[in-house]
Structure formats: structure tokens, C-alpha cells
PyMOL Python script that loads the backbone (N, CA, C, O; Angstrom):
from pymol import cmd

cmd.read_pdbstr("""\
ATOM      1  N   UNK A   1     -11.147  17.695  -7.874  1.00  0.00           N
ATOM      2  CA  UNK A   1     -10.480  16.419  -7.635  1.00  0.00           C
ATOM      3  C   UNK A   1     -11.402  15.493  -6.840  1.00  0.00           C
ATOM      4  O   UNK A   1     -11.836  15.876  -5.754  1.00  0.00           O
ATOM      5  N   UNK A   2     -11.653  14.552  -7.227  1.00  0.00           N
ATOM      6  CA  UNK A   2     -12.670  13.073  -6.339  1.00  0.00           C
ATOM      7  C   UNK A   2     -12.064  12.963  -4.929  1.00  0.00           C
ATOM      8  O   UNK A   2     -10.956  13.479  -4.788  1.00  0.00           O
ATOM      9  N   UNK A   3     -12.533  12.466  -4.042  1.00  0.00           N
ATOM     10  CA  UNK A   3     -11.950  12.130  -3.240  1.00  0.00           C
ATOM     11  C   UNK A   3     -11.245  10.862  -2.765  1.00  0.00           C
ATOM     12  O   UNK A   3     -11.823   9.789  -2.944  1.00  0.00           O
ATOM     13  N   UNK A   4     -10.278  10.883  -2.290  1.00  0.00           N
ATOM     14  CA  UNK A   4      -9.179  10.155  -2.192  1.00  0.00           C
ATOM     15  C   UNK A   4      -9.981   9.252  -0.689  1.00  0.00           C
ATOM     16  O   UNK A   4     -10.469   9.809   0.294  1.00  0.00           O
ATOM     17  N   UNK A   5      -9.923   8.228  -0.867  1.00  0.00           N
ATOM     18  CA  UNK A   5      -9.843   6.847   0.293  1.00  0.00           C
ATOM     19  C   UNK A   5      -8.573   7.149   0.920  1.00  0.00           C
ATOM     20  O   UNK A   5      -7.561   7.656   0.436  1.00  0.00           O
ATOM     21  N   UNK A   6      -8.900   6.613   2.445  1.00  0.00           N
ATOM     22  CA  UNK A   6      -8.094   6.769   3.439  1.00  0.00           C
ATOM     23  C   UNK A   6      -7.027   5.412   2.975  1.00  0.00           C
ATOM     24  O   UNK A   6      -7.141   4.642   2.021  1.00  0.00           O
ATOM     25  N   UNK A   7      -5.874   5.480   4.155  1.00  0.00           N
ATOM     26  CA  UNK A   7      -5.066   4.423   4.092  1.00  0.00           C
ATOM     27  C   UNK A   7      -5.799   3.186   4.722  1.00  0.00           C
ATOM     28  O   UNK A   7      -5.621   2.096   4.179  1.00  0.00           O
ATOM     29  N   UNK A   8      -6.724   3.281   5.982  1.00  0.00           N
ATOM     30  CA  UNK A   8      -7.549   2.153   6.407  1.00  0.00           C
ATOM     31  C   UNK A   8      -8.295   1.299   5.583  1.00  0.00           C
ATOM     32  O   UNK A   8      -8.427   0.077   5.657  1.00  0.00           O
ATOM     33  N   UNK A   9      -8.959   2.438   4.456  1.00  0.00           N
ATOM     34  CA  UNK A   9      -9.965   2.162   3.209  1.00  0.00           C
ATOM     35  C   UNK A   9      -9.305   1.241   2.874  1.00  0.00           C
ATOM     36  O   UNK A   9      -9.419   0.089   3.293  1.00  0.00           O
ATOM     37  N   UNK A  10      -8.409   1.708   1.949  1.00  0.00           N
ATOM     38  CA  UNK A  10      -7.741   0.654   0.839  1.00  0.00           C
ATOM     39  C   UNK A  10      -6.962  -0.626   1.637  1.00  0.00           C
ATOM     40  O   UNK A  10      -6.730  -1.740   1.169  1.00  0.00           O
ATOM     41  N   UNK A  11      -6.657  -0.152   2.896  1.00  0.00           N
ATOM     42  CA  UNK A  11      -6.300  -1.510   3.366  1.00  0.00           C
ATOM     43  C   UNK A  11      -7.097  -3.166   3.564  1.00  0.00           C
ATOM     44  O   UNK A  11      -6.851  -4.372   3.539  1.00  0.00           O
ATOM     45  N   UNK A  12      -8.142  -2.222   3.757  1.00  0.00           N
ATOM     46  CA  UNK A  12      -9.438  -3.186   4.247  1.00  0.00           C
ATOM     47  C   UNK A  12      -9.909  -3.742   2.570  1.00  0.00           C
ATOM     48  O   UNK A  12     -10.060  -4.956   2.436  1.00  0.00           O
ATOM     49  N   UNK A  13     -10.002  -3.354   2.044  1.00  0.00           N
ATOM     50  CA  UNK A  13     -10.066  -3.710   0.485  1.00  0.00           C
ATOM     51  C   UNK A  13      -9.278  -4.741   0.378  1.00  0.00           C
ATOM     52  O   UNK A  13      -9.499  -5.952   0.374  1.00  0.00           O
ATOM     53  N   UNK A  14      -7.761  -3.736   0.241  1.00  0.00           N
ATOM     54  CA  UNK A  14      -6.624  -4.772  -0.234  1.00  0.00           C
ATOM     55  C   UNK A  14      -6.931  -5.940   0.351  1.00  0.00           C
ATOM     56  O   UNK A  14      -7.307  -6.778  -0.469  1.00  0.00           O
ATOM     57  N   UNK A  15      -6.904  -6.421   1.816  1.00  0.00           N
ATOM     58  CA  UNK A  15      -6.800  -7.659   2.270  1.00  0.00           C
ATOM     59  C   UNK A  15      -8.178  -8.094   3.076  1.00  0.00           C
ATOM     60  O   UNK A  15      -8.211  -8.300   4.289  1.00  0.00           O
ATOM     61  N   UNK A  16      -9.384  -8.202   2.122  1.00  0.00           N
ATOM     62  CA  UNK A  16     -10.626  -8.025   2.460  1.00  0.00           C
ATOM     63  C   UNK A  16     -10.478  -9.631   2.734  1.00  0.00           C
ATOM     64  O   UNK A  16      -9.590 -10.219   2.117  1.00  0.00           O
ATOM     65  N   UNK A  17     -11.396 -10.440   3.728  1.00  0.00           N
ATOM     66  CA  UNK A  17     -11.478 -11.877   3.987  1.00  0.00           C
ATOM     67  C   UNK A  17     -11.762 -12.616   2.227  1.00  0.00           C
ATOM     68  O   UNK A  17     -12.325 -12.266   1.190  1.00  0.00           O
ATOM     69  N   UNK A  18     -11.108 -13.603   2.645  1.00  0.00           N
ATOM     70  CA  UNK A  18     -10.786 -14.142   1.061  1.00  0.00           C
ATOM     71  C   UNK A  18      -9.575 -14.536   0.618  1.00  0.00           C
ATOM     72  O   UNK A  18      -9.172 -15.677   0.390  1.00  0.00           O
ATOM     73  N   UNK A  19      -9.025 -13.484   0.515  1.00  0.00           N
ATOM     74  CA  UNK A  19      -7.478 -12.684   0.356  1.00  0.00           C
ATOM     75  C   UNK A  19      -6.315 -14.243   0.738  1.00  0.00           C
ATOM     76  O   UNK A  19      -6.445 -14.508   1.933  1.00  0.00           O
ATOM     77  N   UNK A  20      -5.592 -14.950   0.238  1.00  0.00           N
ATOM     78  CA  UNK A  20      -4.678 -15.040   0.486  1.00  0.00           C
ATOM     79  C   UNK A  20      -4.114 -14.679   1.325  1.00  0.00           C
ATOM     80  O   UNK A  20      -3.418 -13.697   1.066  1.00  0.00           O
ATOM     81  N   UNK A  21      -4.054 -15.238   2.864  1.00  0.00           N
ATOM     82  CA  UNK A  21      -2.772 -14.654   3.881  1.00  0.00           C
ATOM     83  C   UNK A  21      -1.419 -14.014   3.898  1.00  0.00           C
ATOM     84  O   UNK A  21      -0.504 -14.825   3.756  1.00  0.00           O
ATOM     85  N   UNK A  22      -1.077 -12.818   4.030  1.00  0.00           N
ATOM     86  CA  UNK A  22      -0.105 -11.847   4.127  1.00  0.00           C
ATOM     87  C   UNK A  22       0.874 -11.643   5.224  1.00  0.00           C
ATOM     88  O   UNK A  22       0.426 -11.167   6.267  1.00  0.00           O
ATOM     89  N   UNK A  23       1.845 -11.861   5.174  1.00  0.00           N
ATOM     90  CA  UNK A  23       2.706 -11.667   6.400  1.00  0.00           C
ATOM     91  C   UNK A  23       2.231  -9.901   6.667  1.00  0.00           C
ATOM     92  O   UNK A  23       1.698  -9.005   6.013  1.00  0.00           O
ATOM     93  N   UNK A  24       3.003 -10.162   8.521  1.00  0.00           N
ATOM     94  CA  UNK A  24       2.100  -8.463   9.113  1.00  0.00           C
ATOM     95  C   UNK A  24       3.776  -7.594   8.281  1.00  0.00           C
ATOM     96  O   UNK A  24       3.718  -6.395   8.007  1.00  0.00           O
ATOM     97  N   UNK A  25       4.435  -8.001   8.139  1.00  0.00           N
ATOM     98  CA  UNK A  25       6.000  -7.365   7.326  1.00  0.00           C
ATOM     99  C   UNK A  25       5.665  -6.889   6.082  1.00  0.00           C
ATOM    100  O   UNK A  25       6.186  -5.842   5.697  1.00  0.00           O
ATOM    101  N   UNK A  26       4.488  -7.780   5.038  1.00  0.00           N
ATOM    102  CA  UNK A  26       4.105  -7.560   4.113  1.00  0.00           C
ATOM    103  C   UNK A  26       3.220  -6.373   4.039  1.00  0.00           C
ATOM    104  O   UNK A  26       3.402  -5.402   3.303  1.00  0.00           O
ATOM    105  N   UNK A  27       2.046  -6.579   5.042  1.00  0.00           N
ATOM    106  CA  UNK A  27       1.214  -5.519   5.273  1.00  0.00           C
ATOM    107  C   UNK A  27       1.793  -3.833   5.739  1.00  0.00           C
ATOM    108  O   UNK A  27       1.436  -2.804   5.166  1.00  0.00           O
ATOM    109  N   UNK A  28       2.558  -3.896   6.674  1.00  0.00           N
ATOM    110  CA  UNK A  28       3.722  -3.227   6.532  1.00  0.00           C
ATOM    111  C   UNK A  28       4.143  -2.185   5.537  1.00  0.00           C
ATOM    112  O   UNK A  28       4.023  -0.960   5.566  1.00  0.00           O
ATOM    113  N   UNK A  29       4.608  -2.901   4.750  1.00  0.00           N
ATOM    114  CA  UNK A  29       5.100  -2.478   3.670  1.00  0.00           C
ATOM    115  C   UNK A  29       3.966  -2.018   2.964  1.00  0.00           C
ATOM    116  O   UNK A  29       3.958  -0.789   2.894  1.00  0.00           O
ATOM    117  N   UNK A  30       2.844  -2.659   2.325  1.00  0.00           N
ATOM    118  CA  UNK A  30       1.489  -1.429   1.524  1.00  0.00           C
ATOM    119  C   UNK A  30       1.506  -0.409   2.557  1.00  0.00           C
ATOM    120  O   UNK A  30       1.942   0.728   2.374  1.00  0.00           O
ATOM    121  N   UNK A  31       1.065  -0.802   3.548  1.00  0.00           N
ATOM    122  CA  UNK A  31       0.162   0.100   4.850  1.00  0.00           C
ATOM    123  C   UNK A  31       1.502   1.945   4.110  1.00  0.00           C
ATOM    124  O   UNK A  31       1.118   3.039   3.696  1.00  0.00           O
ATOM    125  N   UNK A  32       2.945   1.406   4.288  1.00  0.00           N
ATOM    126  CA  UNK A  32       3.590   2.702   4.073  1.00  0.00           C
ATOM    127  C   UNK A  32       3.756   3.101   3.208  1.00  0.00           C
ATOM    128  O   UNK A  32       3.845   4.317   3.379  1.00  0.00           O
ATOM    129  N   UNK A  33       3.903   2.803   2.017  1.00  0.00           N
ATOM    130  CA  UNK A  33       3.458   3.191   0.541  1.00  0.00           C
ATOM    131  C   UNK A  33       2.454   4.181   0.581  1.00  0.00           C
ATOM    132  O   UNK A  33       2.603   5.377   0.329  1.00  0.00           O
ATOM    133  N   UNK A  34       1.239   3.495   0.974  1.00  0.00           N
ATOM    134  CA  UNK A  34      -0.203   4.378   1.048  1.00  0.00           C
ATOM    135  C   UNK A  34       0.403   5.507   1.949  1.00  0.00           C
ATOM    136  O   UNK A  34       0.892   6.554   1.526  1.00  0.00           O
ATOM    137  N   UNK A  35       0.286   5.107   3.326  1.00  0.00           N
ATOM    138  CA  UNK A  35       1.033   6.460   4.030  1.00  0.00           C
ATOM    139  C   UNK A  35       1.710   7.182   3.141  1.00  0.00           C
ATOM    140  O   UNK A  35       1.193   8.298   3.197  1.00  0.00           O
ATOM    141  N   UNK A  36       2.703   7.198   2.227  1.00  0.00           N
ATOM    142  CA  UNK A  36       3.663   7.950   2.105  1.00  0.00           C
ATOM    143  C   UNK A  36       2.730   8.871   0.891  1.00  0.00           C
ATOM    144  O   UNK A  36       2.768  10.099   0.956  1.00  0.00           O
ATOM    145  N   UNK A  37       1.512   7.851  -0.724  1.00  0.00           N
ATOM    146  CA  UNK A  37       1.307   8.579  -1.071  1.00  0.00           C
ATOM    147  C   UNK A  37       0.217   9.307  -0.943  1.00  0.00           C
ATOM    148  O   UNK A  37      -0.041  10.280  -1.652  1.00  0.00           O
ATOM    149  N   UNK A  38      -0.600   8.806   0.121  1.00  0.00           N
ATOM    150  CA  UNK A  38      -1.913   9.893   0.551  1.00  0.00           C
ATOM    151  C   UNK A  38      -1.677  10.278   1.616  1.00  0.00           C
ATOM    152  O   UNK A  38      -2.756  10.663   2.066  1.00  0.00           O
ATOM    153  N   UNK A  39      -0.711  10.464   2.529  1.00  0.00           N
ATOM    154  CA  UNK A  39      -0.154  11.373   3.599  1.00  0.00           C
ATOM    155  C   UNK A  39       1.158  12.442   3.747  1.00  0.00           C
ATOM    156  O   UNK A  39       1.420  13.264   4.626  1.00  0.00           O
ATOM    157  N   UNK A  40       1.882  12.058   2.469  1.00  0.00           N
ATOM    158  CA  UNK A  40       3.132  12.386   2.357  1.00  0.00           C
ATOM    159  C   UNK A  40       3.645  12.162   3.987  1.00  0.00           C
ATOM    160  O   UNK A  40       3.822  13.167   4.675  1.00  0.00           O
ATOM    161  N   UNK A  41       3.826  11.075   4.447  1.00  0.00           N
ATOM    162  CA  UNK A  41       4.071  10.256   5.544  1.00  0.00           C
ATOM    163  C   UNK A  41       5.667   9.188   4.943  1.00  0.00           C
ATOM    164  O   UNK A  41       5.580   8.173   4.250  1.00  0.00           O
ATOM    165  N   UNK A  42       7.032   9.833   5.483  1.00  0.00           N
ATOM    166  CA  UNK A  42       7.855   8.545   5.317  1.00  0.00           C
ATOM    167  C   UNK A  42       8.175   7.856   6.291  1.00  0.00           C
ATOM    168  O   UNK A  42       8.842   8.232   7.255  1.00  0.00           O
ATOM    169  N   UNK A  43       7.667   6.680   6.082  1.00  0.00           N
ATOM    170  CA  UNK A  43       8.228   5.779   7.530  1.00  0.00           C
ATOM    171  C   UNK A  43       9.582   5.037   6.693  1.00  0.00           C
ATOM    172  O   UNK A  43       9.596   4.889   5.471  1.00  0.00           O
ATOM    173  N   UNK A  44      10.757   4.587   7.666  1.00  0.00           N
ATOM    174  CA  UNK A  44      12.030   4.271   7.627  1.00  0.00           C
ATOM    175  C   UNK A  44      11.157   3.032   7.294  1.00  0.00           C
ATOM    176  O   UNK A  44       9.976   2.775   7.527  1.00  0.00           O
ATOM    177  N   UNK A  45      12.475   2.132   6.464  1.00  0.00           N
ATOM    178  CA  UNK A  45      12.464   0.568   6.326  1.00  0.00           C
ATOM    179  C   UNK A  45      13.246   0.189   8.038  1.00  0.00           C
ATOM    180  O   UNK A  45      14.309   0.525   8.559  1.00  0.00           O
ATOM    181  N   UNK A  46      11.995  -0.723   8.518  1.00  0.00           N
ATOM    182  CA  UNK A  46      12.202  -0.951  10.007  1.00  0.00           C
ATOM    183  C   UNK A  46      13.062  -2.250   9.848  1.00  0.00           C
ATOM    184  O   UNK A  46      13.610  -2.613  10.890  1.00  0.00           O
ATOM    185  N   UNK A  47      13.269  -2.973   8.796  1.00  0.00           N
ATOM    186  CA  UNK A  47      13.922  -3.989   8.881  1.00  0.00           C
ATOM    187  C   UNK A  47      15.380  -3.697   8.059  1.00  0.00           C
ATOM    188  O   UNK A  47      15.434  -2.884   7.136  1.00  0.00           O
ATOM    189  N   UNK A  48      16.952  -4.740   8.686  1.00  0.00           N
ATOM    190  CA  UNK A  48      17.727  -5.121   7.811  1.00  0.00           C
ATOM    191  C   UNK A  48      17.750  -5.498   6.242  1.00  0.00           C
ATOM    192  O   UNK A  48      17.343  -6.591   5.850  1.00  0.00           O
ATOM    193  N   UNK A  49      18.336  -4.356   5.240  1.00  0.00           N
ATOM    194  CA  UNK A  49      18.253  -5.042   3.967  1.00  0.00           C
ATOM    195  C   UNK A  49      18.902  -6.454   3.717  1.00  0.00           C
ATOM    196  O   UNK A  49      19.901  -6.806   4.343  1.00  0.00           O
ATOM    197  N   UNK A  50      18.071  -7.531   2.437  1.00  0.00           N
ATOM    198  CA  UNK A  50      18.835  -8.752   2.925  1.00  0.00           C
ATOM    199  C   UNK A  50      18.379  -9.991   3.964  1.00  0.00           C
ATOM    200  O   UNK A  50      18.918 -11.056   4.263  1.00  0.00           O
ATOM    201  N   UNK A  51      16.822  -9.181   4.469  1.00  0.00           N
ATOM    202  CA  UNK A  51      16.478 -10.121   5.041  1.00  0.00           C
ATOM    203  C   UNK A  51      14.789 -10.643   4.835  1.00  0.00           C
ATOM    204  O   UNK A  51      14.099  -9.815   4.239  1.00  0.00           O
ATOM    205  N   UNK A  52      14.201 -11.703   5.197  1.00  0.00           N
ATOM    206  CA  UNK A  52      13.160 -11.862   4.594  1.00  0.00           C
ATOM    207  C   UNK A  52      12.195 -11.029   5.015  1.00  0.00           C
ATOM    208  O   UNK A  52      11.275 -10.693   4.269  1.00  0.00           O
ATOM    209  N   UNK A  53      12.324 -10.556   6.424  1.00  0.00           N
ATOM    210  CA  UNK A  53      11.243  -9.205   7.249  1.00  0.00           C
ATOM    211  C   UNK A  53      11.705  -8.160   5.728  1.00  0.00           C
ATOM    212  O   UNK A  53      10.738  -8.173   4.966  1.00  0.00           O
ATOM    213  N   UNK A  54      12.506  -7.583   5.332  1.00  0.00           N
ATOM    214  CA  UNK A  54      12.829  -6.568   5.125  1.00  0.00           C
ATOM    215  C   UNK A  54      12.032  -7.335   3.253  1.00  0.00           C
ATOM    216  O   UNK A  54      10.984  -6.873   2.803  1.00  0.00           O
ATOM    217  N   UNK A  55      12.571  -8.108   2.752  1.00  0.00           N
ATOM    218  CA  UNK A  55      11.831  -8.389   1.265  1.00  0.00           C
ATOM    219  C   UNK A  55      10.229  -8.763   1.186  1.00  0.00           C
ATOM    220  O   UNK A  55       9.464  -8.599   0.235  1.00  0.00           O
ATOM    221  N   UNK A  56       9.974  -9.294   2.437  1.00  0.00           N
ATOM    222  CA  UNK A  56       8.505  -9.145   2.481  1.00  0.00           C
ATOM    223  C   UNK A  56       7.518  -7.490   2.382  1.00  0.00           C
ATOM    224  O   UNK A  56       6.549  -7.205   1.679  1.00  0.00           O
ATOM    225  N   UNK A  57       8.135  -6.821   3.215  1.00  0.00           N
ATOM    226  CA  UNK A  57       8.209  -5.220   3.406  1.00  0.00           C
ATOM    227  C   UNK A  57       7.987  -5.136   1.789  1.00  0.00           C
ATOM    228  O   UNK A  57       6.907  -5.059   1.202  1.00  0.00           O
ATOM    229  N   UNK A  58       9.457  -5.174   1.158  1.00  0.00           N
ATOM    230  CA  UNK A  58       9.431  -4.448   0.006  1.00  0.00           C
ATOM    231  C   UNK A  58       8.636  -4.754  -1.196  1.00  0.00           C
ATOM    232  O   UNK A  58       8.351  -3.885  -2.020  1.00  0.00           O
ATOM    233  N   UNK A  59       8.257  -6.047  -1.305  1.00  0.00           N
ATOM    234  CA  UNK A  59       7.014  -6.681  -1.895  1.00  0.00           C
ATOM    235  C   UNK A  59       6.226  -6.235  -1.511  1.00  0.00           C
ATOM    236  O   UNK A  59       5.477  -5.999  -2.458  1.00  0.00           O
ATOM    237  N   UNK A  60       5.547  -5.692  -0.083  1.00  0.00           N
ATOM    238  CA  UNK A  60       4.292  -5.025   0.077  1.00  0.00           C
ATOM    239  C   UNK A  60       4.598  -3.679  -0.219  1.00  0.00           C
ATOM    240  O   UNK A  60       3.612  -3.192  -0.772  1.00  0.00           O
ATOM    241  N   UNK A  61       5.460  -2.894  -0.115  1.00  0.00           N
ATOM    242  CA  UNK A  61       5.493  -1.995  -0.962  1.00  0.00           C
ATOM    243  C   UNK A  61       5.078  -1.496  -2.184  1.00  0.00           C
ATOM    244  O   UNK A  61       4.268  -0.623  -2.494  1.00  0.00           O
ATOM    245  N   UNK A  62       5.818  -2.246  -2.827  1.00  0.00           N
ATOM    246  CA  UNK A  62       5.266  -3.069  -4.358  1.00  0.00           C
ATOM    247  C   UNK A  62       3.961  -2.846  -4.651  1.00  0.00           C
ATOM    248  O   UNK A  62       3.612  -2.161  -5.613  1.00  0.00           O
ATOM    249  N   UNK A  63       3.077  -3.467  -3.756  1.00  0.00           N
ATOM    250  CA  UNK A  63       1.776  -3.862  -3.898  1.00  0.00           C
ATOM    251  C   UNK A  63       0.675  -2.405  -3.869  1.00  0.00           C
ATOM    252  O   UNK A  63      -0.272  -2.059  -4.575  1.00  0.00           O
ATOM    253  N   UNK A  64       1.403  -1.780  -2.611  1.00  0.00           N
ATOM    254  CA  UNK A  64       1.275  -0.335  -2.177  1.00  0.00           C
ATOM    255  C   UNK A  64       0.976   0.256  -3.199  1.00  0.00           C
ATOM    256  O   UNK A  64      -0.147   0.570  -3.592  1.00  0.00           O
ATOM    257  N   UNK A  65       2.643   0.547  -3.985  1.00  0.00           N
ATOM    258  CA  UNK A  65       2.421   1.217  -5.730  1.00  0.00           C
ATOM    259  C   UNK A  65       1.447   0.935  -6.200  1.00  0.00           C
ATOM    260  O   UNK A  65       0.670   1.880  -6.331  1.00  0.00           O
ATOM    261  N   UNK A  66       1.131   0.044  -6.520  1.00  0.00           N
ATOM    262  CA  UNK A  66      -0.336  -0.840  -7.572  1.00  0.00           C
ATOM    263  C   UNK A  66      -1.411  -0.496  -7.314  1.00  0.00           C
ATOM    264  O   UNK A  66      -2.200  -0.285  -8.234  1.00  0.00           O
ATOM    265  N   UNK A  67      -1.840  -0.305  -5.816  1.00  0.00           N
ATOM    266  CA  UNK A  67      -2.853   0.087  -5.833  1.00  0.00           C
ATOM    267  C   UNK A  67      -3.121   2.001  -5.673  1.00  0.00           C
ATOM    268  O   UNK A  67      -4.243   2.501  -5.594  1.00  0.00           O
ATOM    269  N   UNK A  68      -2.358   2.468  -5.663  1.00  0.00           N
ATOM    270  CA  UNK A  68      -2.100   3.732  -5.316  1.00  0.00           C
ATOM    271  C   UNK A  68      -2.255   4.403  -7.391  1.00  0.00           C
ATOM    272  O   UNK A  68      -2.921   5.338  -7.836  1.00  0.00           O
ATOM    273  N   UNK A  69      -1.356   3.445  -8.105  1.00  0.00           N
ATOM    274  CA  UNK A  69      -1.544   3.621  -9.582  1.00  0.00           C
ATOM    275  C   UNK A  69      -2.939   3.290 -10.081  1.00  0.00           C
ATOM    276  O   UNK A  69      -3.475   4.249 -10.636  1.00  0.00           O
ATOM    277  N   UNK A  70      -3.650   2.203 -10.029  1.00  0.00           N
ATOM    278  CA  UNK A  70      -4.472   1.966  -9.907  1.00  0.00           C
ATOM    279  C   UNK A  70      -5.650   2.694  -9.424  1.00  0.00           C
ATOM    280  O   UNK A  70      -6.705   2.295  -9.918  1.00  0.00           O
ATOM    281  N   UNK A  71      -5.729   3.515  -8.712  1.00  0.00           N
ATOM    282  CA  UNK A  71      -6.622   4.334  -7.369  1.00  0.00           C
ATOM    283  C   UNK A  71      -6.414   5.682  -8.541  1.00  0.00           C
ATOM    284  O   UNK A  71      -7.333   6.432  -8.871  1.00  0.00           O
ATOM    285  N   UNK A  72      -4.950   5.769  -9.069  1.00  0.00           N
ATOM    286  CA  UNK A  72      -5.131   7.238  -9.556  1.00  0.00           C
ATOM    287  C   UNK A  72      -5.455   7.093 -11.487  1.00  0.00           C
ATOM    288  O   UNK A  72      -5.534   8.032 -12.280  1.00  0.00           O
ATOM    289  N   UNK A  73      -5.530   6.228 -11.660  1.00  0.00           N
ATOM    290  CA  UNK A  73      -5.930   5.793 -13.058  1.00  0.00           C
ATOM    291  C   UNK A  73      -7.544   5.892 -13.282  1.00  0.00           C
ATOM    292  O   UNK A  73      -8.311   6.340 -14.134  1.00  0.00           O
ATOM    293  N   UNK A  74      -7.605   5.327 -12.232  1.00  0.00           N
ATOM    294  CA  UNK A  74      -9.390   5.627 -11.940  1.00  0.00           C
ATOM    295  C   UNK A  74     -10.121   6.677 -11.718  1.00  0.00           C
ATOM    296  O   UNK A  74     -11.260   6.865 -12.143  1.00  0.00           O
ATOM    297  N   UNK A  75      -9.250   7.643 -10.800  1.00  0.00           N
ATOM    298  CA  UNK A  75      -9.850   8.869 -11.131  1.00  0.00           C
ATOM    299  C   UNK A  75      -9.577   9.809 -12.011  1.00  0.00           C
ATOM    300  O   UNK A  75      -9.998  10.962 -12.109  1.00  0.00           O
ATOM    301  N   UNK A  76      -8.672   9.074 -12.774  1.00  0.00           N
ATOM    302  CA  UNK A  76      -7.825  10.064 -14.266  1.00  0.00           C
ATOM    303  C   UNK A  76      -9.166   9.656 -14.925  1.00  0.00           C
ATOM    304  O   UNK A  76      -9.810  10.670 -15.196  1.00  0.00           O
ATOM    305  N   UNK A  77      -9.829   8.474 -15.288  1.00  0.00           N
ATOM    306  CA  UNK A  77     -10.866   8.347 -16.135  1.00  0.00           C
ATOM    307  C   UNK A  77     -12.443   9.005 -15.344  1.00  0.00           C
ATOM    308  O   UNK A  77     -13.336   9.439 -16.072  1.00  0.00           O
ATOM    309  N   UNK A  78     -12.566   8.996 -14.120  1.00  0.00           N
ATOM    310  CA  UNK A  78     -13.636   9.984 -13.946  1.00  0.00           C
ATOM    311  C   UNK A  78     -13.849  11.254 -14.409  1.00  0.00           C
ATOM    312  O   UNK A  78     -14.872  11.797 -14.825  1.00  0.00           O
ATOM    313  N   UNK A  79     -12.636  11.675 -14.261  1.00  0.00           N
ATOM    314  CA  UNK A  79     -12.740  12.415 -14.260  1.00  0.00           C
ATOM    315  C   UNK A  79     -12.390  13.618 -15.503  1.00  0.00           C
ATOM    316  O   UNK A  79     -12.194  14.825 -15.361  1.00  0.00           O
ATOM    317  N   UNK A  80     -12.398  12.724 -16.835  1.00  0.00           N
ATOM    318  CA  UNK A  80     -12.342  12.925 -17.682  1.00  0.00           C
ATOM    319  C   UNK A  80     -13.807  12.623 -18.592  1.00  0.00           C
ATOM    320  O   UNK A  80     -13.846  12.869 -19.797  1.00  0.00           O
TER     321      UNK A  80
END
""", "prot")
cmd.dss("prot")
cmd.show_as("cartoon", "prot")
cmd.util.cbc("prot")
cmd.orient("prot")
């Protein structure tokens, strides 16, 4: 198996200078995604559902997935 990038890695990627500004709710939300799938790490939704802290979260979540699919698509083709 290749080795897997940390959660710092891909963070620093994801929102490398350039980047479109991100709420820290947004960031948030990737930052635990990644935690959850290269740490098996669950952090609670820290915000009220229903609110914009909490849909920003879940949009970075979102984003989380993508690159986590992405990250493992790539090494499906290395490694083939």
C-alpha cells in the first residue's frame, strides 16, 4: 500500500495561498473528515444543526470526502 499523507499534508494543499478564503467552521469540517478517514478519529458536529457554523462545517466536510476519494483513486491507479 503507498503511503498515505497526513491530515496537516492535505490540509496545507487543500488551502495552499491562492485558495479562495474559507471560513475556520469550513476548515473544520475537511480538517474532520480527513481525521475520521486517515485516523479513524470521530469528532462530534460542534455546532447546532440549522445553523450557518454548522452548514459551513458540513460543506467542509463535503470537501473532506473529495479529497480523501480523490487521494484514494490515485493510489488505486498506482498502484495498478
Amino acid at each position: 500500500m503507498l503511503n498515505t499523507p497526513t491530515v496537516d499534508e492535505l490540509m496545507s494543499e487543500a488551502f495552499a495561498p491562492g485558495r479562495d478564503p474559507r471560513s475556520s467552521e469550513y476548515k473544520q469540517g475537511v480538517r474532520a473528515m480527513l481525521e475520521r478517514k486517515i485516523n479513524g478519529t470521530t469528532i462530534p458536529l460542534p455546532y447546532d444543526l440549522g445553523t450557518a457554523q454548522a452548514d459551513a462545517y458540513m460543506a467542509g466536510w463535503d470537501e473532506g470526502a473529495r479529497i480523501w476519494r480523490v487521494l484514494q483513486d490515485g493510489q488505486q491507479d498506482q498502484a495498478e
